[in-house]
C-alpha positions as CSV (number, residue, x, y, z in Angstrom):
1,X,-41.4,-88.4,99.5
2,X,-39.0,-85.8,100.5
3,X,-36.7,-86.6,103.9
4,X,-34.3,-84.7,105.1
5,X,-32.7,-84.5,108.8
6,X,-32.8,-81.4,109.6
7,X,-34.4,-79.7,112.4
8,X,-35.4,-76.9,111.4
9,X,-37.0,-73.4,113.3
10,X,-40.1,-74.7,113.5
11,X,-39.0,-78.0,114.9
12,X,-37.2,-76.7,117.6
13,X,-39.4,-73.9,118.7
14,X,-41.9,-76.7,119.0
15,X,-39.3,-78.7,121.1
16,X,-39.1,-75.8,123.6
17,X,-42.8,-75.2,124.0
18,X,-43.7,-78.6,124.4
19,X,-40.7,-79.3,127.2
20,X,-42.2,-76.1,129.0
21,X,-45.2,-77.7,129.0
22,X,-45.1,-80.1,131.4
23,X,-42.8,-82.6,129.6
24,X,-45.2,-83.1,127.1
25,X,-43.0,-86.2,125.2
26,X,-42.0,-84.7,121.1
27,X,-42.0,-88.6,120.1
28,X,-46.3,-88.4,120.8
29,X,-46.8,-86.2,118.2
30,X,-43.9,-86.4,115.2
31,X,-44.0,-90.1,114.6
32,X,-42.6,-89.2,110.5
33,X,-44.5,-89.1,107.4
34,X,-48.3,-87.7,107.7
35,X,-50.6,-88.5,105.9
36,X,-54.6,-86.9,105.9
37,X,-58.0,-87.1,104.1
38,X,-60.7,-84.9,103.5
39,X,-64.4,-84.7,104.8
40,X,-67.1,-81.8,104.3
41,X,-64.2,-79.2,104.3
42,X,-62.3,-80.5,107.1
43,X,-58.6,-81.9,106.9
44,X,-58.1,-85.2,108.9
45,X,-54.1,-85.6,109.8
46,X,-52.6,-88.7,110.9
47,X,-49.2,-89.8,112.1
48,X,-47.5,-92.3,110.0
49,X,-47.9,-95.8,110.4
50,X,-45.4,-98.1,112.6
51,X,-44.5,-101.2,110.5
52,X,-43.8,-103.0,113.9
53,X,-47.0,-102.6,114.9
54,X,-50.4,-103.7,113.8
55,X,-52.1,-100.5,111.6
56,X,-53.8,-98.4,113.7
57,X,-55.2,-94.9,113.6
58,X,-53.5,-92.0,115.5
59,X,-55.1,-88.6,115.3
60,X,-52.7,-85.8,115.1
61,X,-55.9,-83.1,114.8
62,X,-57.9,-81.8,112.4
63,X,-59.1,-78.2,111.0
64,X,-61.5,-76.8,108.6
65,X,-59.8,-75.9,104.9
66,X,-61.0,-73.2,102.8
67,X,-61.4,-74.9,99.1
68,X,-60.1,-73.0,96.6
69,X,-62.6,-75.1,93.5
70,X,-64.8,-77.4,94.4
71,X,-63.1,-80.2,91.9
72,X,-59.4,-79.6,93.7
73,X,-59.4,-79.2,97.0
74,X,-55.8,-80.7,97.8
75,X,-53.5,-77.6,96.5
76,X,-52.0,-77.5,100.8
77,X,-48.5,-78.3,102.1
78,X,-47.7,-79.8,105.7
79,X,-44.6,-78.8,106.9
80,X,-41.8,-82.0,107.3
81,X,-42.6,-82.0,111.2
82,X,-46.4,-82.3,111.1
83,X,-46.8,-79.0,112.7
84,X,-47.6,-76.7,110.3
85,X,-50.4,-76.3,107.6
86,X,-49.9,-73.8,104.5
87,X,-52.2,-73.2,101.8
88,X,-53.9,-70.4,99.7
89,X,-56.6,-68.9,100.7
90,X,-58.9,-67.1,97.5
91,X,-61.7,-65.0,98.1
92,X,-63.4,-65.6,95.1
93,X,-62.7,-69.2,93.4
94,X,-61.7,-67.2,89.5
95,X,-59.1,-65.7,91.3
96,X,-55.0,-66.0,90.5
97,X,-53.6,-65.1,93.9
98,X,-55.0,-64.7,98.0
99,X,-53.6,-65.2,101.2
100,X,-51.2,-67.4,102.2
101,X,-52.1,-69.4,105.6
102,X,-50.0,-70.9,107.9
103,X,-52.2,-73.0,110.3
104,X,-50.8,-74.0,113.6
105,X,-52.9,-77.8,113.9
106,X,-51.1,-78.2,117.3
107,X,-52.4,-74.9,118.7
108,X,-55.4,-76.3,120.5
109,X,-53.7,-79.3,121.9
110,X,-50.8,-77.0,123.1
111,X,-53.5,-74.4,124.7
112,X,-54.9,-77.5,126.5
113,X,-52.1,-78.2,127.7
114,X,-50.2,-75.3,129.6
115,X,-51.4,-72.7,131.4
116,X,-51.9,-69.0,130.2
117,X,-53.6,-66.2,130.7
118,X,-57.4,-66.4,128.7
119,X,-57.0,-64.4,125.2
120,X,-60.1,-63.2,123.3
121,X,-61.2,-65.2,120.3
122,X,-59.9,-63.0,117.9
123,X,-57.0,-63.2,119.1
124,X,-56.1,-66.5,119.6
125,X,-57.3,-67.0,115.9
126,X,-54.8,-64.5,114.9
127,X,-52.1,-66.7,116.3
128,X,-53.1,-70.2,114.9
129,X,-53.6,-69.1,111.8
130,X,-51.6,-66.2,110.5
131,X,-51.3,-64.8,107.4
132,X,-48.0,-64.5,105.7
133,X,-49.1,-62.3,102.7
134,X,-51.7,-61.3,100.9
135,X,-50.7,-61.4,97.4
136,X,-49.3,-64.9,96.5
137,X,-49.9,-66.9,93.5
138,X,-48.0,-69.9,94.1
139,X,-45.6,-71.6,97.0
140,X,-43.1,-74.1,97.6
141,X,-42.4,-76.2,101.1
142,X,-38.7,-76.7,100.7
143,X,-36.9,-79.9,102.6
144,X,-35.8,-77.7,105.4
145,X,-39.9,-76.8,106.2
146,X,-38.9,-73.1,104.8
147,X,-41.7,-72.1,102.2
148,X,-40.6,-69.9,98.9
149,X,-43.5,-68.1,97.5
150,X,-44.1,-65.5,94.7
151,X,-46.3,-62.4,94.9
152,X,-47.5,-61.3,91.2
153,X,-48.3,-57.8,91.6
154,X,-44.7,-56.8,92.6
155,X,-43.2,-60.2,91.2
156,X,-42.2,-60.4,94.6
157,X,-40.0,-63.4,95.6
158,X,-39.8,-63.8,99.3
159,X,-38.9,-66.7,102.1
160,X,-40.7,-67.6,105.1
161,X,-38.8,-69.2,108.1
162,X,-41.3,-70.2,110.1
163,X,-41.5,-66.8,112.1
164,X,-40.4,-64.4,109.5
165,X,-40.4,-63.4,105.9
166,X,-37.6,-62.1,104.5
167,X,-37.9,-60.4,100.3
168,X,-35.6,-61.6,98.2
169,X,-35.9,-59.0,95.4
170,X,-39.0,-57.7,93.4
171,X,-39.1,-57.5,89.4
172,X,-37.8,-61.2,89.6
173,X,-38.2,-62.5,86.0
174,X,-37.3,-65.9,86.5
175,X,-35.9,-68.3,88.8
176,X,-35.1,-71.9,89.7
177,X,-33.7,-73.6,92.4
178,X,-31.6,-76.1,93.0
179,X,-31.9,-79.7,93.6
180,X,-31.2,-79.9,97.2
181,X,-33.2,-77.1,97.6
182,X,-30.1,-74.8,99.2
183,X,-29.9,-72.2,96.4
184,X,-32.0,-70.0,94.2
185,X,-31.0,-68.1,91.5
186,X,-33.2,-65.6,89.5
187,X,-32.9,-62.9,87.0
188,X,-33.7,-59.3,86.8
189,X,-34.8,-57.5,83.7
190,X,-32.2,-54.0,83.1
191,X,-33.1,-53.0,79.8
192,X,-32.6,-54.9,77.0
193,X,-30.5,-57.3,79.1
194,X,-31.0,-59.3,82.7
195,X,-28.5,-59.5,86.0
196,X,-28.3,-62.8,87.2
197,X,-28.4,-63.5,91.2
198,X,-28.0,-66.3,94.0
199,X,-30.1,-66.2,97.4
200,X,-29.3,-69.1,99.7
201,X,-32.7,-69.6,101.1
202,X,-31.9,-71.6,104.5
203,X,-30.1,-68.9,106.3
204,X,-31.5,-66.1,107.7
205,X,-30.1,-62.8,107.3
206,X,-28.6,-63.4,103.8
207,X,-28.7,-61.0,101.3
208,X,-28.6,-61.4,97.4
209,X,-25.5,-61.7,95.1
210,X,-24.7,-60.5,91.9
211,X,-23.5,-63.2,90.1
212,X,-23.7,-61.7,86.5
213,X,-24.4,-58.4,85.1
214,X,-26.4,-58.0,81.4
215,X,-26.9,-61.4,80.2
216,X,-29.1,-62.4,77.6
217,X,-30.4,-65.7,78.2
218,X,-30.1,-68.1,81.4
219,X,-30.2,-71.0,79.5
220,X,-30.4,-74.3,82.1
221,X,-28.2,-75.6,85.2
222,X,-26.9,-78.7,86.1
223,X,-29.7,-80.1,89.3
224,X,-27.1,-79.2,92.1
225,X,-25.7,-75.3,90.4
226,X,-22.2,-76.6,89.9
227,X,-22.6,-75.5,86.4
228,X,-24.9,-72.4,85.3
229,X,-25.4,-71.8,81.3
230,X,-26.5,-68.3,80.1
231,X,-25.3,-66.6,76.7
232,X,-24.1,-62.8,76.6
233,X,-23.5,-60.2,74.3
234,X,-20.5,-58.5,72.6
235,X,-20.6,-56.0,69.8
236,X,-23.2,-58.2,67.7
237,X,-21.9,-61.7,68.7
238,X,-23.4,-64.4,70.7
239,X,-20.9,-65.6,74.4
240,X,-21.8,-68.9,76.1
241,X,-20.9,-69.1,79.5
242,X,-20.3,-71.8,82.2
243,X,-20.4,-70.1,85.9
244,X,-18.8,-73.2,88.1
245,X,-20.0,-73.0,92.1
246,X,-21.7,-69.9,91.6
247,X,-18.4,-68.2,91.4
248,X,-15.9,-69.0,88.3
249,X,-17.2,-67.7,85.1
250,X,-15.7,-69.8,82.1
251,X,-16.7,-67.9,78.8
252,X,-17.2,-71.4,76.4
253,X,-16.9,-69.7,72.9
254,X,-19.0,-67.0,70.5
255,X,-20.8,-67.5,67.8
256,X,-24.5,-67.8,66.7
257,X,-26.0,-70.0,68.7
258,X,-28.9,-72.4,67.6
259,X,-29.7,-75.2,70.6
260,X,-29.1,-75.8,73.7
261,X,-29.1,-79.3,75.2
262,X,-27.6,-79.7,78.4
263,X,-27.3,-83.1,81.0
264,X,-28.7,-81.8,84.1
265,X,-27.2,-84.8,86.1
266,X,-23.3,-84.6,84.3
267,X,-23.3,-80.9,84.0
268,X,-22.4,-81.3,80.1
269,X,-23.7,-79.6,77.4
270,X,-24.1,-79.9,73.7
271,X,-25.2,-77.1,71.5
272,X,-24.9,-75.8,67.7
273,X,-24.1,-72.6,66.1
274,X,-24.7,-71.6,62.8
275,X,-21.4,-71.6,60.4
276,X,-23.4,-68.8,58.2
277,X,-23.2,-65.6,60.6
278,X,-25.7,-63.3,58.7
279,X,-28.4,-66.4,59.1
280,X,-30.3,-66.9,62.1
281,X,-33.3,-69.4,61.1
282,X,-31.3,-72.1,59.7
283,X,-31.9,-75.0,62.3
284,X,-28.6,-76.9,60.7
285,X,-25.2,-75.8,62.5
286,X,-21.9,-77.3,64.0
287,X,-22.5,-79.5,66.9
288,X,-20.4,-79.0,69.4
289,X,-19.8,-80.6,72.9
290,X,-18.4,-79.5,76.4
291,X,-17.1,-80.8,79.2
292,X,-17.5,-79.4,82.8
293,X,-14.8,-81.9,83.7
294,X,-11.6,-81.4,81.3
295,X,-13.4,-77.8,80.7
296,X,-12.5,-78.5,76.9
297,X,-14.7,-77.7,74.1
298,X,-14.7,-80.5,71.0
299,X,-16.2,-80.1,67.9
300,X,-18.5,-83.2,67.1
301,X,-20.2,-82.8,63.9
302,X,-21.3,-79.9,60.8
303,X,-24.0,-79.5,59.5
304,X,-26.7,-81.0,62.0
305,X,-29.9,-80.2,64.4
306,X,-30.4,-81.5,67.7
307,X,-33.8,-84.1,68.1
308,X,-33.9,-84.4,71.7
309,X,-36.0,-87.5,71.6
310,X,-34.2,-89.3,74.0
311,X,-35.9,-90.1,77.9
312,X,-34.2,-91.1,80.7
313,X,-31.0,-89.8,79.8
314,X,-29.1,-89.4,83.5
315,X,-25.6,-90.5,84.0
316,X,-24.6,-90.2,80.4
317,X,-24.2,-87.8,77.8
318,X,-26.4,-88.7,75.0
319,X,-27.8,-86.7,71.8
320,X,-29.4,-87.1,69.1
321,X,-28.6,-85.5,65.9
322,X,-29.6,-85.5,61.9
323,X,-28.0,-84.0,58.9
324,X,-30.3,-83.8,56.0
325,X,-29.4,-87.1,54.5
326,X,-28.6,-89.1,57.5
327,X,-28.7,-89.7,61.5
328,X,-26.8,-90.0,64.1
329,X,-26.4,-91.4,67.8
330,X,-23.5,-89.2,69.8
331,X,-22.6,-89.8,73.1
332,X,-20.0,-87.5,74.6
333,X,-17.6,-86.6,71.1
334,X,-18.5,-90.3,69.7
335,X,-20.6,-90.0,66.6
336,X,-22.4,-93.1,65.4
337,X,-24.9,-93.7,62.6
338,X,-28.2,-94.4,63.4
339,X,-30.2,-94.5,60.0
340,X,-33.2,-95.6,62.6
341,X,-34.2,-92.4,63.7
342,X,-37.0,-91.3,60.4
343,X,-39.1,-94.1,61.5
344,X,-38.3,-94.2,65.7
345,X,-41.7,-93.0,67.6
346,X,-39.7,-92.9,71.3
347,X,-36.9,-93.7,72.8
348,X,-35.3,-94.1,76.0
349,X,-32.1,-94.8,77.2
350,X,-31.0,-97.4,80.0
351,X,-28.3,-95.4,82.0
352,X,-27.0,-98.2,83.7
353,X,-25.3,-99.2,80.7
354,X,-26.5,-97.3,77.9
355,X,-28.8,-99.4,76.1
356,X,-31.5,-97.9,74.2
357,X,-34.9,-98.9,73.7
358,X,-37.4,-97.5,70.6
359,X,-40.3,-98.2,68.6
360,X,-39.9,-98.2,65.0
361,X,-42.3,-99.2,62.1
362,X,-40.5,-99.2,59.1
363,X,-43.0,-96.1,58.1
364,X,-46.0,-98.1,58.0
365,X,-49.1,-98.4,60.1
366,X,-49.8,-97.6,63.8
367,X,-48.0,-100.4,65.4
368,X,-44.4,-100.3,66.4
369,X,-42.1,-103.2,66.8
370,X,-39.9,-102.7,70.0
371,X,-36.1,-102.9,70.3
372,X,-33.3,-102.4,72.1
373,X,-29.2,-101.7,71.3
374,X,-26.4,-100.8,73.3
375,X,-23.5,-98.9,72.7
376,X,-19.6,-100.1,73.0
377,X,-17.4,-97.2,72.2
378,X,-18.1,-96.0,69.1
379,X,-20.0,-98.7,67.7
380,X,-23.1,-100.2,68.1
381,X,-24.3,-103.3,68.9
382,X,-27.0,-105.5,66.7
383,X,-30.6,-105.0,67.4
384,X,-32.8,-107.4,69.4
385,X,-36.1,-107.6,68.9
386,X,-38.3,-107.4,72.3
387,X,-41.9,-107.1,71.0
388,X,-44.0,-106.6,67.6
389,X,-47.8,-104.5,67.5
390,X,-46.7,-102.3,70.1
391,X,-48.8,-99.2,70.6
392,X,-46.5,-97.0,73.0
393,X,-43.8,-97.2,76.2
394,X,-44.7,-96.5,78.8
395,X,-41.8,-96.2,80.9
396,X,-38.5,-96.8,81.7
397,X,-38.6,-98.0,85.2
398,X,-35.7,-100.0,87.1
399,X,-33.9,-101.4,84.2
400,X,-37.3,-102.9,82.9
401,X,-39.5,-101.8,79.3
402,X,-43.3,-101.5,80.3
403,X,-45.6,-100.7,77.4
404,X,-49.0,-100.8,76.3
405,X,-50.4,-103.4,73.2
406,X,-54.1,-102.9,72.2
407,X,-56.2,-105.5,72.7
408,X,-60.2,-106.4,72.2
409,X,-60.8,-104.8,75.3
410,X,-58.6,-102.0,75.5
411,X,-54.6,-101.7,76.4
412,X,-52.5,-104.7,77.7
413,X,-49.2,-103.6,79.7
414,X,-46.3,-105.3,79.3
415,X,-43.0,-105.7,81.0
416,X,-40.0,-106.8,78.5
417,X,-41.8,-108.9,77.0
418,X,-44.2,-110.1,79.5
419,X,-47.6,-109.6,79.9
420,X,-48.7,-108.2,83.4
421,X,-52.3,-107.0,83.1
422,X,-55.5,-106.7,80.6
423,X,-57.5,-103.7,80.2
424,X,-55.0,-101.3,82.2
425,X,-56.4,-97.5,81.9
426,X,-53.7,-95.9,84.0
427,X,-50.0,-96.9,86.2
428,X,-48.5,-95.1,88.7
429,X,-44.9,-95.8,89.3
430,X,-43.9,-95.9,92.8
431,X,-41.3,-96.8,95.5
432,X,-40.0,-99.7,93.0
433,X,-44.1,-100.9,92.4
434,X,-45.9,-100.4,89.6
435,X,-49.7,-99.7,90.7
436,X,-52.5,-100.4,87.9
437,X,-56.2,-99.0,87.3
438,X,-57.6,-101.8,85.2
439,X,-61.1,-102.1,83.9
440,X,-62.7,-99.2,84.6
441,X,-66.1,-98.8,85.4
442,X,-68.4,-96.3,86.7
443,X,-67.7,-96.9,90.1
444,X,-64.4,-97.1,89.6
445,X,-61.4,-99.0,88.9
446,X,-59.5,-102.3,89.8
447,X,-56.3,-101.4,91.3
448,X,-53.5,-104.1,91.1
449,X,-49.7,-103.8,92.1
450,X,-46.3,-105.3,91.8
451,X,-45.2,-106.7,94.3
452,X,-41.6,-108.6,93.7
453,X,-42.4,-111.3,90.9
454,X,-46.0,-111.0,92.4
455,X,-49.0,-109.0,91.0
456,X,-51.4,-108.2,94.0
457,X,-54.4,-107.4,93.7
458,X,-56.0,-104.9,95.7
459,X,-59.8,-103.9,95.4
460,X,-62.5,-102.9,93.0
461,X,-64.1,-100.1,92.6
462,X,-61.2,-97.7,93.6
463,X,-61.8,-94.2,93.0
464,X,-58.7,-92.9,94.5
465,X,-55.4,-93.9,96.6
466,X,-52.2,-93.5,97.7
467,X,-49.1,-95.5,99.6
468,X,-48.6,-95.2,102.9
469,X,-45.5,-96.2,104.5
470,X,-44.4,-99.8,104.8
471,X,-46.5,-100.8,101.3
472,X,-49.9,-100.1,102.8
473,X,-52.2,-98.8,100.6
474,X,-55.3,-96.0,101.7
475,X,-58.2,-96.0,99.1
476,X,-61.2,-94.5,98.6
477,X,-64.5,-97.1,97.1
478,X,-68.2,-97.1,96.9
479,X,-67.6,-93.0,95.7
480,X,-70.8,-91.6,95.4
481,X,-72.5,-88.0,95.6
482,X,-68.3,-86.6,95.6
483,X,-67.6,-88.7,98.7
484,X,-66.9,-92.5,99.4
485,X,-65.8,-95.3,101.7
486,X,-61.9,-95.0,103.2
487,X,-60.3,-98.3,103.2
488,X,-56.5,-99.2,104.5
489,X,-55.1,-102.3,102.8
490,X,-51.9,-104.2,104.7
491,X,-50.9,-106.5,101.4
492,X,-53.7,-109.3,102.7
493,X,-57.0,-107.8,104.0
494,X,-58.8,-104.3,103.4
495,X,-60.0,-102.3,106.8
496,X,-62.4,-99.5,106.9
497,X,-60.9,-96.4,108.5
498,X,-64.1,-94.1,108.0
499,X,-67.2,-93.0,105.7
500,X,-68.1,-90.2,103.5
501,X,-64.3,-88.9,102.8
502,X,-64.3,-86.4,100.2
503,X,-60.3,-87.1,99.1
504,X,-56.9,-88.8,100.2
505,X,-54.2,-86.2,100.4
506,X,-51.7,-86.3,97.6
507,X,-54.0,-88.6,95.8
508,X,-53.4,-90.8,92.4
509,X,-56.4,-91.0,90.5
510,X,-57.5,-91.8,87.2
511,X,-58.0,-87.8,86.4
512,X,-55.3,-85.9,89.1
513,X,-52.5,-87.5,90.7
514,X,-50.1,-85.7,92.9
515,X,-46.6,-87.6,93.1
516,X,-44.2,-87.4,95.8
517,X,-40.5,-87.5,95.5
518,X,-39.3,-91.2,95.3
């Protein structure tokens, strides 16, 4: 889930209203986290649940939401105080784009409390639920409560604060923003090349800058902008570029560039260009490797293509790499054979300490044997064998291997070695626990979780669920006729919180799960 602390607009124009009106206290309505669920088109919200405090229901208000298809009916963000309530609104339910609502859930409990003059109907649904355009094919909540949206028909980017919009620029091409959710950068199309710009997006009354005039290709960024990679063009020739803190603009090298492959955590970047200038579909070139750090470019190897098979790279700069005879493992300038890799179906990498796990099969059959092998400067350690007739990983999760073996009545999933569960459809990894549909049937599934060295089992005949805070778990059962029982479960005993729910906001399900930010 995303947290930050900030109080943002709509946080403290709430403050100030609800002080005017007669000291109504903040702490009754913005107790953290919400969560809600769905009945006959109406959104139920809730405030979180206390962990010092037996689970109990407190209503924070409900409203009627306009679905935009009857088989998703959860595409809405609440703002990080609870306030707020933003989704699309389509006219027709074939349509791309329609209005974007914000929905004030506290404007009838804040009308029932202070005194004002009597409005008309109309008008008072004006102000609790206004439209913010008209035009919009997709949004973002961003961890300050701002919301970034995009309006096709223009290609419109633009920020709303809470009170205001503001455009950021039309003709937007493309455009990503940064991990902390600060920055945005985006490009514009001139001619046969783009300009590149930044927008910081949490403070009013900025205005664009021109960070880079006729580029060719914004390639990727490190998660936080430190490092921006686009490539250039002189008189024929191919220029990388590293721009550092949206303001130093290192120009890497030229040449003809092949692949890009760049460590979004580290900043680093590998990539190849070809040694045969007049060629442009060989996929064999010189790998090279820089360094955001020492800002120093090192040749690695000739003669080679990046295979990015690698998962979980993060704190580490890892590649691999094959020449046509042979293949290698490189990490940072280090080049190591790996004569593995023609027979390797996945592999991840441990980034604690740069282990790697993969399934190979010697190029027989459809079951893999698993290993692992770690890396000590530029050599690698001996195999070890973990497991043998394994079907796939799964994931990489807390240091641990979990993947599936096939079994008389399905998929078994294992953990290094260990079985955990028979007959296991679907996992959902969350907040360190692994959560389990096993043995599905037509009503529904049997959901199980981790729990420390524990495995906990938590009902039959789930539909849907999600966590709550403090390891609770909401659920829906007994789904029938597109609506079911909502159960809460505490780690011990299930309680029913109501009947005929349609959906649990930001569900996990065995057909549409919706994950939060761990």
């Amino acid at each position: 889930m995303k947290k930050l602390t900030i109080k943002h607009l709509g946080f403290i124009l709430l403050s100030l209203i609800l002080t005017a009106c007669n000291n109504v206290s903040i702490s009754e309505h913005f107790l953290g986290d919400k969560y809600f669920y769905y009945k006959s088109n109406t959104l139920n919200i809730y405030s979180d649940l206390d962990p010092a405090k037996e689970a109990t229901l407190e209503e924070l208000g409900n409203t009627v939401y306009s679905q935009r298809y009857k088989e998703d009916i959860k595409d809405i963000e609440i703002s990080p105080d609870g306030r707020y309530l933003y989704y699309i609104s389509y006219k027709n339910s074939s349509d791309n784009s329609g209005k974007l609502i914000c929905e004030d859930l506290y404007f009838d409990k804040i009308q029932k409390e202070k005194v004002k003059k009597q409005k008309t109907e109309e008008e008072e649904e004006l102000i609790k639920n206004r439209i913010i355009a008209v035009d919009v094919s997709s949004f973002d909540m961003l961890y300050s409560g701002r919301v970034l949206y995009y309006e096709p028909t223009e290609r419109t980017l633009s920020v709303w604060n809470g009170k205001d919009s503001s455009i950021i620029d039309s003709k937007v091409e493309e455009y990503k923003v940064d991990y902390y959710e600060n920055t945005l950068i985006y490009t514009i199309k001139k001619g046969e090349y783009y300009n590149l710009y930044s927008y910081s997006i949490n403070i009013d009354g900025t205005t664009s800058k021109l960070l880079d005039e006729e580029i060719t290709k914004l390639i990727d960024t490190s998660k936080s902008f430190d490092n921006i990679y686009y490539t250039k063009e002189e008189s024929g020739t191919g220029i990388l570029c590293c721009m550092k803190y949206l303001n130093n603009i290192n120009r890497i090298t030229d040449g003809n560039f092949i692949d890009f492959l760049i460590n979004s955590d580290t900043g680093n970047i590998y990539f190849t260009k070809s040694n045969d200038e007049y060629s442009k579909d060989n996929e064999y070139g010189t790998l090279y490797y820089y360094s955001t750090i020492e800002e120093e470019l090192m040749k690695v190897i000739d003669n080679v293509c990046i295979k990015d098979i690698i998962e979980g790279r993060h704190f580490y700069d890892m590649v691999i790499v094959k020449t046509p005879d042979k293949n290698y493992f490189v990490k940072s300038n280090d080049v190591l054979e790996f004569n593995e890799l023609e027979n390797i179906k996945t592999i991840y990498s441990r980034p604690e300490d740069m282990t790697l796990f993969y399934l190979s099969n010697g190029g027989v059959g459809d079951k893999y044997d698993l290993y692992s092998i770690s890396a000590e400067g530029s050599e690698l350690n001996s195999l070890v064998t973990i497991d043998r007739d394994v079907e796939s990983i799964d994931r990489l999760y807390v240091g641990k291997v979990y993947y599936y073996k096939k079994s008389t009545k399905g998929r078994d999933l294992y953990r290094s070695g260990t079985k955990l569960r028979a007959n296991v459809e679907k996992t959902f990894y969350l907040y360190g626990s692994i959560y389990m549909a096993c043995d599905k049937k037509e009503k529904g599934f049997a959901l199980y979780r981790t729990w420390g060295d524990k495995i906990q089992f938590v009902d039959s005949g789930v539909h849907s669920f999600r966590v709550v805070n403090m390891g609770y778990v909401m659920y829906i059962k007994n789904f029938e006729n597109k609506s079911g029982d909502l159960y809460l479960w505490n780690g011990k005993n299930p309680k029913l919180l109501d009947k005929n729910v349609l959906a649990v906001g930001n569900e996990f399900s065995l057909n549409r799960d919706v994950y939060e930010k761990e």
